[in-house]
LUMBA-516037 format. One record per residue: z, y, x of N, C-alpha, C in turn. Coordinates in pm, whole numbers. Atoms other than C-alpha are relative to their C-alpha. Layout:
N
<r n_z="Z" n_y="Y" n_x="X" ca_z="Z" ca_y="Y" ca_x="X" c_z="Z" c_y="Y" c_x="X"/>
...
END
This chain:
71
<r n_z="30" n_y="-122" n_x="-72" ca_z="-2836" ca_y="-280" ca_x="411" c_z="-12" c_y="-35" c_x="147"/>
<r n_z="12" n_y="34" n_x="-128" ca_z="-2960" ca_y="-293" ca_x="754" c_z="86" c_y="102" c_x="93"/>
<r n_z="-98" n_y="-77" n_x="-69" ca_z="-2766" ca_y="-142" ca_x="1047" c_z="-91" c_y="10" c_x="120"/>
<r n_z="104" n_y="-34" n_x="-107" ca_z="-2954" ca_y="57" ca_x="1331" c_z="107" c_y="67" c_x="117"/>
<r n_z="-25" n_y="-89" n_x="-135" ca_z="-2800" ca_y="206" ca_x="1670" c_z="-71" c_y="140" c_x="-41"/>
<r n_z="48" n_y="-104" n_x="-25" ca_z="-2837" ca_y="567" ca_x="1680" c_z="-156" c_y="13" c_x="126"/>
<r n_z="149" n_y="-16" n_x="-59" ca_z="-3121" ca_y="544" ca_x="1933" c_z="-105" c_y="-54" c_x="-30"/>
<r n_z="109" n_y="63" n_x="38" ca_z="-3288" ca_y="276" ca_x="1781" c_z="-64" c_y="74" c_x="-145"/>
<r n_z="-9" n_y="13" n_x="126" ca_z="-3273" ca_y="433" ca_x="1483" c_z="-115" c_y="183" c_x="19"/>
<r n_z="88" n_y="-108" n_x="-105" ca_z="-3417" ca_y="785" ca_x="1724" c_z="-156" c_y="-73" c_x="22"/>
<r n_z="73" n_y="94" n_x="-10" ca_z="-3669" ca_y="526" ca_x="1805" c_z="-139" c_y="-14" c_x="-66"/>
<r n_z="161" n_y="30" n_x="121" ca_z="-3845" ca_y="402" ca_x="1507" c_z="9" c_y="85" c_x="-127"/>
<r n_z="-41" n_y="-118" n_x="122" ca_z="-3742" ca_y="711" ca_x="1305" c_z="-124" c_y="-2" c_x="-122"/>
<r n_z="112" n_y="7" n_x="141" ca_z="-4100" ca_y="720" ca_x="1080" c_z="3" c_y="-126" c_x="-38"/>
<r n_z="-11" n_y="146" n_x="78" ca_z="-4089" ca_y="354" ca_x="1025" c_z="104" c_y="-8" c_x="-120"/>
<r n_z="-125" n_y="13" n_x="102" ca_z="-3717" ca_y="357" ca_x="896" c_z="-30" c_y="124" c_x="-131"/>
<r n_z="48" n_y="-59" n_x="146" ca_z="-3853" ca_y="651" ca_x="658" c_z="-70" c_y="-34" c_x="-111"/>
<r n_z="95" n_y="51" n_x="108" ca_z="-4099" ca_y="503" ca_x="514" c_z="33" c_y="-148" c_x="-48"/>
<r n_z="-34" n_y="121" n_x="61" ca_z="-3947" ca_y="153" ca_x="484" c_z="126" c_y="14" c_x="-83"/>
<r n_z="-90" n_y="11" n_x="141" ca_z="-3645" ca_y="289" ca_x="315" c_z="-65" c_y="70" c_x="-95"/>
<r n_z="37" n_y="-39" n_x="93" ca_z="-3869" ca_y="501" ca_x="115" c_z="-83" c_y="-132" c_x="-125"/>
<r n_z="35" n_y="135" n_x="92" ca_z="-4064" ca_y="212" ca_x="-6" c_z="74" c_y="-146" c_x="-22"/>
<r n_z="-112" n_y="125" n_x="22" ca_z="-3796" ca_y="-99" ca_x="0" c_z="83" c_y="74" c_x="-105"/>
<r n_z="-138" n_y="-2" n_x="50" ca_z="-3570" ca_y="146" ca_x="-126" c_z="168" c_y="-43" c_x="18"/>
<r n_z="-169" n_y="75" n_x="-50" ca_z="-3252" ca_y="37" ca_x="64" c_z="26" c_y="58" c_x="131"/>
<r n_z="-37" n_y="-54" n_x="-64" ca_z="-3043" ca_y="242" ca_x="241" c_z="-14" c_y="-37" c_x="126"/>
<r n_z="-2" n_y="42" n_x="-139" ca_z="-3035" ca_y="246" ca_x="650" c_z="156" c_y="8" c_x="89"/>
<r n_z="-114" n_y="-40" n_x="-100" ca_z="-2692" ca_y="258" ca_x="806" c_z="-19" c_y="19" c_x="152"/>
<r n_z="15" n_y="16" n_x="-100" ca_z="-2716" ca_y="396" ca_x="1124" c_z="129" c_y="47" c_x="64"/>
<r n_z="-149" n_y="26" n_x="-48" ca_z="-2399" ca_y="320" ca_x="1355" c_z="-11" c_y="97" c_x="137"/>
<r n_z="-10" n_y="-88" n_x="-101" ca_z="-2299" ca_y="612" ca_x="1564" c_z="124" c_y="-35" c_x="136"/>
<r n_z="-130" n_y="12" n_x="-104" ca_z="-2031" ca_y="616" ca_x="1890" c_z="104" c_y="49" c_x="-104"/>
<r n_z="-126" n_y="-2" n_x="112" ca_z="-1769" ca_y="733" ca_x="1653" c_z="5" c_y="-2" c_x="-126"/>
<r n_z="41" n_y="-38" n_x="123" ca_z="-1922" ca_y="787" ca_x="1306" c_z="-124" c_y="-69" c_x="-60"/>
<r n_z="156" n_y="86" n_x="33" ca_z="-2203" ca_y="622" ca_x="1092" c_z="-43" c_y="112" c_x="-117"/>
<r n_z="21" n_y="-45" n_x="117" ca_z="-2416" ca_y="773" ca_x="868" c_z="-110" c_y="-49" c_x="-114"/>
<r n_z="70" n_y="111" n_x="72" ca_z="-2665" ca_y="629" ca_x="617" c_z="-185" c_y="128" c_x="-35"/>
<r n_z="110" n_y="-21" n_x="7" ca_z="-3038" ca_y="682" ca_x="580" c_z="-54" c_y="-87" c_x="-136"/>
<r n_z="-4" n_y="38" n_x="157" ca_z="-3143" ca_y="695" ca_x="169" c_z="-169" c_y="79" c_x="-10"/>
<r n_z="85" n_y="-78" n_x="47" ca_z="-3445" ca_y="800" ca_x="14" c_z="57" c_y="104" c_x="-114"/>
<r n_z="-63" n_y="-102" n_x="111" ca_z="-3416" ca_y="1128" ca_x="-156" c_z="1" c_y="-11" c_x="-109"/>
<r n_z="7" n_y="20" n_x="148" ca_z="-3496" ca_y="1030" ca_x="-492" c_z="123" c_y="-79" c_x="-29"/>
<r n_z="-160" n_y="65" n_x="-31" ca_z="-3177" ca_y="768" ca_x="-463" c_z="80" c_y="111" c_x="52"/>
<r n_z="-83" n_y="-109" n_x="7" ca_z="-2988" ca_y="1082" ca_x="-353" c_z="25" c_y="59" c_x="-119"/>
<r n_z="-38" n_y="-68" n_x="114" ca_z="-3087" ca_y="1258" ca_x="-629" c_z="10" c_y="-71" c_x="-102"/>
<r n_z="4" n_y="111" n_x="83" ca_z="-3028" ca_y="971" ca_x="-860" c_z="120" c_y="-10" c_x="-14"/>
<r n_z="-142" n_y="38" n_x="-2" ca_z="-2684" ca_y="930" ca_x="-739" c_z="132" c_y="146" c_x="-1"/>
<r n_z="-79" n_y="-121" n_x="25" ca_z="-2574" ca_y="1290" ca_x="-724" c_z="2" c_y="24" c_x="-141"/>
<r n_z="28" n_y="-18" n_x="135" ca_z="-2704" ca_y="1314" ca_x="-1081" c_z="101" c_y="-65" c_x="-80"/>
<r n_z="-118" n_y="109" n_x="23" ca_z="-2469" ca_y="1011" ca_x="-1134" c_z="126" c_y="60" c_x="-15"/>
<r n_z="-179" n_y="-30" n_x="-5" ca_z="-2153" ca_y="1170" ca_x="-1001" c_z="11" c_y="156" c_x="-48"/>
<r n_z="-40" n_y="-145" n_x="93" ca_z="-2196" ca_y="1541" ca_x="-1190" c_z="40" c_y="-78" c_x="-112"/>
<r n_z="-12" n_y="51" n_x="108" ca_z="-2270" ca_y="1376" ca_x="-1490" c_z="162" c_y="-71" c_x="-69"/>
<r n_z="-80" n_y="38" n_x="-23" ca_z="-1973" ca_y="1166" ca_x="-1420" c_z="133" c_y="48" c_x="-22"/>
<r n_z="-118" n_y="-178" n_x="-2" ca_z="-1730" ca_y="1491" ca_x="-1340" c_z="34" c_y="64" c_x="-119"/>
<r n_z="-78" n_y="-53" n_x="114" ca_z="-1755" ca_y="1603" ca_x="-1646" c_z="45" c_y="-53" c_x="-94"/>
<r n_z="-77" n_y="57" n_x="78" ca_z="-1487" ca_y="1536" ca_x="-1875" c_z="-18" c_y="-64" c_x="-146"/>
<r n_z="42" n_y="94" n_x="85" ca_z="-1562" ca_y="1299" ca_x="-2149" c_z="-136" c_y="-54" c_x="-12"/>
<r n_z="181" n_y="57" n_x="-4" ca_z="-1927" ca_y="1238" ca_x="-2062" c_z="47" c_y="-147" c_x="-12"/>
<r n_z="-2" n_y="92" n_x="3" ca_z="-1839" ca_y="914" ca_x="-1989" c_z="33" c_y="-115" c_x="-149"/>
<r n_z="18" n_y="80" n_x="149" ca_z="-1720" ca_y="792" ca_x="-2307" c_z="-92" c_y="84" c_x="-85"/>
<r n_z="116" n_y="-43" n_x="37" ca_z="-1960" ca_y="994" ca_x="-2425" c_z="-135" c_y="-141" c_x="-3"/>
<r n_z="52" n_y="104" n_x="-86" ca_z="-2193" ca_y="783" ca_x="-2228" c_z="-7" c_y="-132" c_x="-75"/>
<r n_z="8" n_y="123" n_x="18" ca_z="-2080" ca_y="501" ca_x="-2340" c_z="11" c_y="-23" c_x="-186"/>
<r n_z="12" n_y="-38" n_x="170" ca_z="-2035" ca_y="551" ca_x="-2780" c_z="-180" c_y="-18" c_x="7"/>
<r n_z="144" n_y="-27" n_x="57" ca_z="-2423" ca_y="661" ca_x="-2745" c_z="-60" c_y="-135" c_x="53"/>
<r n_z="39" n_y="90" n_x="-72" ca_z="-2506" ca_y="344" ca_x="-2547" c_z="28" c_y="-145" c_x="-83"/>
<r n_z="-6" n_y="109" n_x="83" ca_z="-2352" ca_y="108" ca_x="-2806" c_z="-28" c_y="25" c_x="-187"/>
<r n_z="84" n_y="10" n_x="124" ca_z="-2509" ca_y="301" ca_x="-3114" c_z="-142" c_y="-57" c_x="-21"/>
<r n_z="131" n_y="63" n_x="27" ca_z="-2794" ca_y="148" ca_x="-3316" c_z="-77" c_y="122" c_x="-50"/>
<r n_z="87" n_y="-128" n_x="34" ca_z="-3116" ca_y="351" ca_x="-3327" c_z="-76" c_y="-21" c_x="-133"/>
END
């Protein structure tokens, strides 16, 4: 993951969109007290999808039974 300065990151703001949209790999950008990360939305919604799914109670072995049956 690359790491940007808040201004640089002000800067080359359409670049870093479109190169994490197409690389696909997050942007950390390092604030004076706080960082926050620059994702493409589809990887958002990829990973939120992840952690509902997740939340609910027995999905996971769920999850995982259907994952080692034969079709």
């Amino acid at each position: 993951m690359i790491t940007v300065s808040v201004k640089e990151a002000s800067d080359k703001l359409p670049d870093l969109v479109e190169n994490t949209i197409a690389k696909r790999e997050p942007v950390l950008i390092s604030g004076k007290n706080n960082n926050a990360v620059l994702m493409a939305e589809s990887d958002w919604q990829a990973m939120n999808e992840t952690l509902h799914l997740l939340s609910v109670p027995g999905m996971r072995d769920a999850i995982k039974n259907g994952l080692s049956e034969n079709l």
